[in-house]
N, C-alpha and C positions, 0 to 999 in steps of 0.2 A: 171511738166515741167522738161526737161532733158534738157543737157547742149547743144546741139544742137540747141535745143528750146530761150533757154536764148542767144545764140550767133547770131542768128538770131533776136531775139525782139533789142538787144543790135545793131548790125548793121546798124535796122530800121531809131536808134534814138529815140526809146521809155525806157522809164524806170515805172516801178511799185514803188508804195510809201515800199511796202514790200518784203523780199525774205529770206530765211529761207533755209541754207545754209547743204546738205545733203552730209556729205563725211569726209573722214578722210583724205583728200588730202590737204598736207598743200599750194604747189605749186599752186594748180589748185585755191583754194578760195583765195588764195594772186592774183591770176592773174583775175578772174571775181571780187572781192572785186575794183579792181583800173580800171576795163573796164565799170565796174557800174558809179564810181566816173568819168570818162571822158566824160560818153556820161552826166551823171543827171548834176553836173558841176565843168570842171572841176580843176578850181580855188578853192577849198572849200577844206576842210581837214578832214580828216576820225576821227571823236571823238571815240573812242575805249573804250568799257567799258569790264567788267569781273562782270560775277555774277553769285554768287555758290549757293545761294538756290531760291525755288523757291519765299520766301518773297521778293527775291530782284527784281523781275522785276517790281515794282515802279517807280525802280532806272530807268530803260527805257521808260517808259513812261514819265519820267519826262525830258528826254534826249530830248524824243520826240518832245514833245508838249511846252516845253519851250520858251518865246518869246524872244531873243537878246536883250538886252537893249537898243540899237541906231539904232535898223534896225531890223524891223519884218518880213521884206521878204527876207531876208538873208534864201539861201537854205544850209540842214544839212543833213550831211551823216552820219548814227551811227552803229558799227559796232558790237554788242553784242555777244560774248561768251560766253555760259552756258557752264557749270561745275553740270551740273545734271539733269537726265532724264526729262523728260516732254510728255504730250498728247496732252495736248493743248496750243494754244498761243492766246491770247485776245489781242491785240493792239491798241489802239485808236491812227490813223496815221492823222498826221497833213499834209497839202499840198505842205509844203514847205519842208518837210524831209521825207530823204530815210532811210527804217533802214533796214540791214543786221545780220539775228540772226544765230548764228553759233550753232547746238546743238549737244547732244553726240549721238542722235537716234533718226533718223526722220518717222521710220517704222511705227508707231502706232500715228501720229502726220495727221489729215485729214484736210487740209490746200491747196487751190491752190496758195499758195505760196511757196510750198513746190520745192525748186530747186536739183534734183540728179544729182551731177557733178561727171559721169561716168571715173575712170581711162584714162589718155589717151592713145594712142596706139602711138607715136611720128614713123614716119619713121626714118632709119639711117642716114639719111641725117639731119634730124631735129635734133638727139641726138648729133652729132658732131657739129650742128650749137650750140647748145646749150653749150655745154664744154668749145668750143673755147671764146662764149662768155664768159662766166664766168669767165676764168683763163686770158683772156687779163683785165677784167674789175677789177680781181683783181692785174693788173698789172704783171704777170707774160709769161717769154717768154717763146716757146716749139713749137714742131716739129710737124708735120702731126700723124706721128706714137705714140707719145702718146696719143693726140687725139681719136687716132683709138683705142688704148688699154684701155682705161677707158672705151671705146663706149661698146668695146665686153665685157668687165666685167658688163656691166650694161645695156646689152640687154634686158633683160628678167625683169629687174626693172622700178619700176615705177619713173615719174622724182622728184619725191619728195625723195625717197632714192640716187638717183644721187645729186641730189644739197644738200642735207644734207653731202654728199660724196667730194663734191667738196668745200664747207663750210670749212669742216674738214681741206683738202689737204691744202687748203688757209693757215691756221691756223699754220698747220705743218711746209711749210716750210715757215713761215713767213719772215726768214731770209736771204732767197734766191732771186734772181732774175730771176732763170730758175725752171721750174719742167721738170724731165726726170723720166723717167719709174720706174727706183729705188728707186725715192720719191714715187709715187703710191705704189708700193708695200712695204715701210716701211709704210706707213701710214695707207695700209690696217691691216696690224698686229700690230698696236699700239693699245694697251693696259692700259699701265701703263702711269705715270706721269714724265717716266724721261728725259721729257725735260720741267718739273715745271719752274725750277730754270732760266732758258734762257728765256723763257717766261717772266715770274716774272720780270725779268730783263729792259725787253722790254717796259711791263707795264711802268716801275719804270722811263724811259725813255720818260713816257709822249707819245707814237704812239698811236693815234688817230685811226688809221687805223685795226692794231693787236685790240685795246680794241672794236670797234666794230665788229669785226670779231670774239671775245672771246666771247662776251657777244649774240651773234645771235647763233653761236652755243650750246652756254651752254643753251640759250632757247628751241632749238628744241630739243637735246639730253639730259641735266638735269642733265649737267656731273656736279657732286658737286665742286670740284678740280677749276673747273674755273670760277663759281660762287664767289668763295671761292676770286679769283686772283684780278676781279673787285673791291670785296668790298676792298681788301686787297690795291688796288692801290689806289681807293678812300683815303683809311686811309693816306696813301702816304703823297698825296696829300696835306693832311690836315694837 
C-alpha cells in the first residue's frame, strides 16, 4: 500500500487492525499516525512503546491483546518503534486494537500491511501555508517576506527538514516576539551553545513553553547540550 492508497482507505472510513509504517519521514508518520487515530477513534490515546530487540516484541503483543480492567471493548491504538532490522512481523491482533509498527527497513519485510509513505511534494503555496502556521502557533509575529524566504530556502527540502527548521528558529528566538529575516539567517549558522546561558535562564524561570520546545527538538536532533538543560532544569526544580 502506498500513501495514496492509505488516504484514501482513511477517507473511506475504514481502518485495518495493522500497518507497518515504511519511511524515514518523521512529519508524514506523525501526520497518518493521528489520521489513523481520528477515523479508528478518536477519543482514545496513542500508547507508544520502543523496542530495540527483537526479544521484545512480546512487549507488543502484550500491548495488544491485553484486556482493560473495567472495560474490554475499550478500542487501543499502539504505536511501536523498532530500533532494529527485521523480515518478518508475526502479530496476533485483537479486534479492538489498531497497532502501528514503525521499522528501520521495510524492503525485505513481505507483509500487506506494509504502508510506503512516499516523500511529499507540498506546492509553494502549501509550504507558506505551512511556515505561517507554525510561527503563529508558536506565537510569533512576521511579514509575508520572511515567510517567502524560509519558503525558498527550503524548496527543494522535504517538510520534515522544514519543521525540524522551524523547531529550531522557535527555539532560537525564544526571547522575541517578532522573527525577521536576520533571525533565519542567524539561526541557520548556529552552531555552537552560546546562547546556553539565556536559555538556562529561561528554563530556570519555569517556561513551559521554551522547555517543550527544547525537549522536541533535542528529540528529533540529539543535540546533547539541551538534553543536558531539561535534566539540568528538572534538578532545578527539585
Amino acid at each position: 500500500m502506498n500513501r495514496e492508497e492509505l488516504k484514501k482507505e482513511l477517507d473511506a472510513g475504514r481502518v485495518k487492525n495493522l500497518y507497518i509504517f515504511c519511511s524515514d519521514d518523521y512529519y508524514l508518520k506523525n501526520l497518518y499516525l493521528n489520521r489513523i487515530k481520528k477515523v479508528f477513534s478518536d477519543s482514545t490515546s496513542i500508547d507508544k512503546i520502543e523496542l530495540y530487540t527483537e526479544d521484545d516484541l512480546h512487549i507488543l503483543n502484550q500491548h495488544i491483546n491485553e484486556t482493560p480492567l473495567f472495560d474490554n471493548l475499550k478500542k487501543r491504538l499502539i504505536y511501536a518503534r523498532l530500533h532494529f532490522p527485521i523480515k518478518e512481523i508475526n502479530i496476533k491482533m485483537s479486534k479492538n486494537s489498531v497497532a502501528v509498527v514503525d521499522v528501520m527497513d521495510c524492503k525485505k519485510i513481505k507483509n500487506n500491511s506494509v504502508v510506503e509513505l512516499d516523500e511529499p511534494k507540498p506546492t509553494k503555496q502549501d509550504i507558506a501555508s505551512f511556515i505561517s502556521g507554525k510561527l503563529k502557533k508558536g506565537g510569533k509575529h512576521f511579514d509575508n517576506g520572511v515567510v517567502l524566504y524560509i519558503a525558498s530556502l527550503f524548496n527543494k527540502s522535504s517538510i520534515t527538514a522544514l519543521n525540524l527548521f522551524l523547531d529550531k528558529l522557535l527555539l532560537y528566538s525564544y526571547n522575541k516576539d517578532a522573527v525577521y529575516k536576520k533571525d533565519v539567517d542567524e539561526c541557520i549558522v548556529h552552531r555552537d551553545s552560546k546562547n546556553l546561558f539565556a536559555i538556562l535562564s529561561y528554563l530556570k524561570n519555569g517556561d513551559e513553553k521554551i522547555i517543550e520546545q527544547a525537549r522536541k527538538l533535542g528529540r528529533q536532533l540529539g543535540i546533547i547540550y539541551l538534553f543536558c538543560l531539561i535534566k539540568l532544569h528538572l534538578f532545578i526544580l527539585t
